[in-house]
C-alpha positions as CSV (number, residue, x, y, z in Angstrom):
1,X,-60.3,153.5,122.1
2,X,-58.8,150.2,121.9
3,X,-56.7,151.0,124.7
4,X,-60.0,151.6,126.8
5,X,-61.4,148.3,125.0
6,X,-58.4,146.1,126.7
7,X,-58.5,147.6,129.9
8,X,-62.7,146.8,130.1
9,X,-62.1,143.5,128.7
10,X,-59.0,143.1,131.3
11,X,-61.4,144.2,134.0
12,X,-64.2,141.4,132.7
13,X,-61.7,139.2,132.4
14,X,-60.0,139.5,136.3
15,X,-64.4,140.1,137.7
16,X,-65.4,136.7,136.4
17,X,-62.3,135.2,138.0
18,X,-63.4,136.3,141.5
19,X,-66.8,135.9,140.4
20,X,-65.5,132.0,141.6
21,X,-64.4,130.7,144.9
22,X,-62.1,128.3,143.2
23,X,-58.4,128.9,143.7
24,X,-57.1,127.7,140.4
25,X,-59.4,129.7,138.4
26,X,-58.1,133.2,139.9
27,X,-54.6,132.0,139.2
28,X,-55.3,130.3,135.5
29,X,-57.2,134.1,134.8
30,X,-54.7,136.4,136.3
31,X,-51.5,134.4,135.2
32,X,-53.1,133.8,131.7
33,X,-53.2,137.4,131.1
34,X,-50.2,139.3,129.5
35,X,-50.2,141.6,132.4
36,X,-49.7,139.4,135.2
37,X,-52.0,139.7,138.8
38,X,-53.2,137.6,141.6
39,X,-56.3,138.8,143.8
40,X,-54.6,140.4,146.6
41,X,-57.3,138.7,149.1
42,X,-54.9,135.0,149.1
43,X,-51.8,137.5,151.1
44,X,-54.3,138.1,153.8
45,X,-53.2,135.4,156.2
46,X,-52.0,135.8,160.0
47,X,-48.8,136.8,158.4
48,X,-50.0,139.2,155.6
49,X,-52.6,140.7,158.0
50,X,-49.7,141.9,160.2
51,X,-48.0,143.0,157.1
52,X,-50.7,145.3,155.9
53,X,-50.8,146.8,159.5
54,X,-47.4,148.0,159.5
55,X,-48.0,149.3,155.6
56,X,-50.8,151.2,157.2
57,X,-48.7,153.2,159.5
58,X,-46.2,154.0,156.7
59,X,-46.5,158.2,155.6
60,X,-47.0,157.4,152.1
61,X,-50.0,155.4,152.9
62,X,-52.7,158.0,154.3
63,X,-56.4,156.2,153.6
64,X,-55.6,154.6,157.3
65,X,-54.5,157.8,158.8
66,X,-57.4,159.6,157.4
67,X,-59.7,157.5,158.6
68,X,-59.0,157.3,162.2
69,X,-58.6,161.4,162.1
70,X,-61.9,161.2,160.7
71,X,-63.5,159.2,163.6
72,X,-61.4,160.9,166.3
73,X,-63.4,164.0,164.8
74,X,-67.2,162.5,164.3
75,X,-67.5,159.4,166.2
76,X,-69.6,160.8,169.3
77,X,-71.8,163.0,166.5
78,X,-72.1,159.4,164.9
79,X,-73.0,157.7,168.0
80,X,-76.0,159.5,168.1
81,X,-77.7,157.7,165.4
82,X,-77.1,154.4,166.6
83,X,-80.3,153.1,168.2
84,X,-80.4,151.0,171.8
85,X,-79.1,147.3,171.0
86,X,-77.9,147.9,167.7
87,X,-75.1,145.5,165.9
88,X,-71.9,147.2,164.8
89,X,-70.9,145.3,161.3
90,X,-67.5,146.3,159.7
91,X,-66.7,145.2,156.1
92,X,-63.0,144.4,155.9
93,X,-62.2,144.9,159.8
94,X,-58.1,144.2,160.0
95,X,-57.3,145.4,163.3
96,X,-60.1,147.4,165.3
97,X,-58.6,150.6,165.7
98,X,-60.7,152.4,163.8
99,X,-64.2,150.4,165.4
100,X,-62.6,151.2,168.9
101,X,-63.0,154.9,168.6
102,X,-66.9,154.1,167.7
103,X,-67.4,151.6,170.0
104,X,-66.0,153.8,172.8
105,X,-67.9,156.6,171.9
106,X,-71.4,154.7,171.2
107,X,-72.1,152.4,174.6
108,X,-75.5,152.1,173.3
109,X,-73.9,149.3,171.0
110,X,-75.4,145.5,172.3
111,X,-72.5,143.5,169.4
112,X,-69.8,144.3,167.2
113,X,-69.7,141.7,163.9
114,X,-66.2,141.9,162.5
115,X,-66.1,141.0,159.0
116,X,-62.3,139.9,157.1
117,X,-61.0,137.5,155.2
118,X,-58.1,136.3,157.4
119,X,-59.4,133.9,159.9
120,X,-56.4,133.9,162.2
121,X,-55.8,137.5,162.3
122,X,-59.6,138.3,162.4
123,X,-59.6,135.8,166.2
124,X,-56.4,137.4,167.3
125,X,-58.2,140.7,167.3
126,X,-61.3,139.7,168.9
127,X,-59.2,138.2,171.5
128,X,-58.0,141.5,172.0
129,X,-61.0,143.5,172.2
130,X,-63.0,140.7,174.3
131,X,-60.0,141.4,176.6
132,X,-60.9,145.1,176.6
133,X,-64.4,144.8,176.3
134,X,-66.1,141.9,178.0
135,X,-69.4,142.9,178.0
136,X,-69.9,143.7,174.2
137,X,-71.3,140.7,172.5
138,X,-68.4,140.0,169.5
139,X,-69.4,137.7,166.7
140,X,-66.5,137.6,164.1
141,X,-67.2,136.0,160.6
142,X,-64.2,135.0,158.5
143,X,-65.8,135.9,155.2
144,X,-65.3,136.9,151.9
145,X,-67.4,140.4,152.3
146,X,-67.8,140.9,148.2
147,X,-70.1,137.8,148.2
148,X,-73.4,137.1,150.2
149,X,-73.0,135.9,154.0
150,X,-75.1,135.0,156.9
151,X,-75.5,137.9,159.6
152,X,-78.1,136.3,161.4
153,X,-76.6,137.2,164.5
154,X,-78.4,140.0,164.2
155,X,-81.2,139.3,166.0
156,X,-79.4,138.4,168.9
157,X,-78.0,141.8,169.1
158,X,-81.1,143.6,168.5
159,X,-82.8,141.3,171.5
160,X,-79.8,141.4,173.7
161,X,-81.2,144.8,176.0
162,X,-84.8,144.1,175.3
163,X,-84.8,140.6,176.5
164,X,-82.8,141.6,180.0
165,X,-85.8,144.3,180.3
166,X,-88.6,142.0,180.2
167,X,-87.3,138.7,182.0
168,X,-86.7,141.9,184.8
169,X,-90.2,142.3,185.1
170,X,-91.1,138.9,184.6
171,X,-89.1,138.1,187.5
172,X,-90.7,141.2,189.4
173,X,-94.3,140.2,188.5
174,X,-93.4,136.9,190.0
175,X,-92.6,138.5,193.7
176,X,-95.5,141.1,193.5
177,X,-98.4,139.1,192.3
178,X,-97.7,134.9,191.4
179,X,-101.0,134.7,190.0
180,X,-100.8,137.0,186.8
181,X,-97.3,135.6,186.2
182,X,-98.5,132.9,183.7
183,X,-99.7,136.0,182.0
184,X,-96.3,137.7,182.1
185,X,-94.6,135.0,180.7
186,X,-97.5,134.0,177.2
187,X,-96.3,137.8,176.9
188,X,-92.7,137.7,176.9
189,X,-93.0,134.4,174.6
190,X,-95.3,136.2,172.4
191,X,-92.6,139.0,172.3
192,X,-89.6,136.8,171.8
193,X,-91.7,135.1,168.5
194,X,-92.2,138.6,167.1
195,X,-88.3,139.4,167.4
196,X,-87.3,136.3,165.9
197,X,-89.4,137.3,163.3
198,X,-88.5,140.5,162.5
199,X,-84.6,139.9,162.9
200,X,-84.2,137.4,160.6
201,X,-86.4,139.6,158.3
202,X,-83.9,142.0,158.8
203,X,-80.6,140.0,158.4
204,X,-81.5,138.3,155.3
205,X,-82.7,142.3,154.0
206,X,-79.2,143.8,155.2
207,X,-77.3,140.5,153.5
208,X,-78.9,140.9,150.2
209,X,-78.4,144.8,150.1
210,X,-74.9,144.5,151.3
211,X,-73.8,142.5,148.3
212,X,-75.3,144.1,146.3
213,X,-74.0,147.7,147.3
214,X,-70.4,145.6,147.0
215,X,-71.0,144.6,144.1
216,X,-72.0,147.8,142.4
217,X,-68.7,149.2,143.5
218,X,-67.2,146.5,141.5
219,X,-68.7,147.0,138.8
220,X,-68.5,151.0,138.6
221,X,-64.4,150.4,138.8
């Protein structure tokens, strides 16, 4: 028992450290401790980032491997449940192998958010992929995904297809009949206030519940 009682005070004791964005109280708690640790999330620079990919194609490390055989295997069945215009958001993106075979499989997608912790790494990739990819709308945000974030773009990726639909026939109305296009437009406007709406409804919903799914992982470890 008292074993079990360090470890859940060692636990408290390294979750209120990370609880804080400052740097010197991870290091004063982790260092302070008579087992020693840092937060692993301060290697995760351009040059750490590149370090982790390589560990990731290393045999004894199979949670990579695993993964990609697992989206090889599902990602068109998965596709299918992504609705017209939706935002692809990935928790903890490194490189984008693994949102490539989904993104490939699913051109229904309007945006891809990448989410990680290393700034530098996190724009080399989206280079890459924008190179690939020029017509998905990529929003990376160099973020810290166990705390609350803004994902309000969102509702630019939700209006991305609808939006092209209706200024199409807006612009058609025009050339058929210029007299009810004052009409066609109120309508589109109207339309455009509603989605606004509703998007940023829904970004500050999907926030909230993603931290605190996160953090419920945290605690139950």
């Amino acid at each position: 028992m008292a074993a079990l009682a360090r470890s859940v005070l060692r636990y408290s004791a390294r979750h209120e450290a990370a609880a804080s964005d400052n740097f010197a109280d991870h290091v004063i708690a982790g260092l302070g401790e008579e087992q020693k640790w840092l937060s692993a999330k301060y290697f995760y620079d351009a040059t750490g980032s590149e370090l982790f990919e390589q560990i990731t194609g290393l045999p004894e490390y199979y949670p990579t491997r695993t993964e990609l055989k697992i989206l090889e295997t599902n990602a068109p069945a998965m596709s299918g449940y992504i609705p017209l215009s939706a935002a692809l958001v990935e928790f903890g993106t490194g490189s984008t192998r693994k949102a490539r075979l989904l993104i490939d499989a699913a051109p229904q997608l309007a945006a891809y958010v990448p989410v990680d912790i290393s700034a530098e790494f996190l724009s080399s990739e989206t280079m890459k992929l924008h190179e690939d990819l020029p017509d998905l709308v990529l929003h990376p945000i160099a973020a810290d995904f166990t705390k609350p974030f803004a994902l309000t773009v969102r509702l630019f990726a939700n209006m991305v297809a609808g939006h092209i639909v209706i200024f199409f026939l807006i612009a058609l109305t025009v050339l058929i009949s210029p007299f009810i296009a004052p009409v066609s437009v109120a309508f589109a406007l109207g339309i455009y206030l509603l989605e606004l709406f509703v998007a940023l409804v829904q970004a500050y919903v999907f926030t909230m519940l993603s931290a605190v799914f996160i953090g419920m992982t945290q605690h139950a470890h």
